[in-house]
C-alpha positions as CSV (number, residue, x, y, z in Angstrom):
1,X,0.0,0.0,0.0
2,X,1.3,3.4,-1.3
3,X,1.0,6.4,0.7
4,X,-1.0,9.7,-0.8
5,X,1.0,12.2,-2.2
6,X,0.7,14.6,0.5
7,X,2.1,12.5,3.6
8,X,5.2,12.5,5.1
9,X,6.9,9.0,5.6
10,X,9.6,8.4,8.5
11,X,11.4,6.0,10.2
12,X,10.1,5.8,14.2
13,X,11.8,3.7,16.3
14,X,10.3,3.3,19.3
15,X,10.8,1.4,22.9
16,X,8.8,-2.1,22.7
17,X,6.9,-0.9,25.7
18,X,5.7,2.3,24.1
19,X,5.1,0.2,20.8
20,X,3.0,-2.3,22.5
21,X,0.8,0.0,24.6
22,X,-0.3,1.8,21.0
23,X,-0.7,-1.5,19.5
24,X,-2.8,-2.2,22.1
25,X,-4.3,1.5,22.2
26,X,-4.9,1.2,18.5
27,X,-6.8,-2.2,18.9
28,X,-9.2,-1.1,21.1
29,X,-10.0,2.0,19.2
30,X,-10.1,0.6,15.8
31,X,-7.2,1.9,14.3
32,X,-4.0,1.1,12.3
33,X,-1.1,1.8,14.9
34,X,0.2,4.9,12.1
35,X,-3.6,6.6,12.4
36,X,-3.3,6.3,16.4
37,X,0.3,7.3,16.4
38,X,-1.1,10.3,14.5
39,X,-4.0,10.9,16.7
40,X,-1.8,11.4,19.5
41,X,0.6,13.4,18.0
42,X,-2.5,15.7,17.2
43,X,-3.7,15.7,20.3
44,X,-0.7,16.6,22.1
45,X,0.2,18.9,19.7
46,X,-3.8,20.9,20.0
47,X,-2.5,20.5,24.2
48,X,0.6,22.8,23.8
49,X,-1.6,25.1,21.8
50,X,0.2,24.0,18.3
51,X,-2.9,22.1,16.8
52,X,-2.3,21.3,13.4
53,X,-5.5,22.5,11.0
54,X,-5.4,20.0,8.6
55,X,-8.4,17.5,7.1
56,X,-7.2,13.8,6.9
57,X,-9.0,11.3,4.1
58,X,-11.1,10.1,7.9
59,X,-12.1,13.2,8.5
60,X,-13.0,14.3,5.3
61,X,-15.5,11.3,4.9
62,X,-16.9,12.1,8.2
63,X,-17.6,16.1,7.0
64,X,-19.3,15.3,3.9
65,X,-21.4,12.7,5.8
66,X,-22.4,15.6,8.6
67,X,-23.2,17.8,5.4
C-alpha cells in the first residue's frame, strides 16, 4: 500500500513498551497503529496550543457525511 501524495513518511523507532501499549491503544480504538500514532501526536500537539488544521482522508468522509 502506497501512501497519498501529500504524507510524510519516516522511520520511528520506538521502545517495545511504548510500541506495544499503541498496539494495544490502537486495537481497542479501531485503528492502524500509524492513524493512532497520529492521533496522539495531534492531540498533544492541540495540548501545547500547536494544533495542526489540517483535514485527513477520515475526516474528510466524516464532514461530507455531517453535510
Amino acid at each position: 500500500m502506497t501512501e497519498p501524495p501529500n504524507r510524510k513518511a519516516f522511520l520511528l523507532r520506538l521502545d517495545p513498551a511504548v510500541a506495544a501499549a499503541i498496539e494495544a491503544l490502537a486495537g481497542q480504538e479501531l485503528r492502524s497503529v500509524n492513524g493512532q500514532i497520529e492521533w496522539l501526536l495531534r492531540e498533544a500537539l492541540t495540548r501545547r496550543g500547536r494544533g495542526v488544521n489540517t483535514t485527513s482522508r477520515t475526516n474528510a468522509r466524516r464532514a461530507h457525511k455531517d453535510e
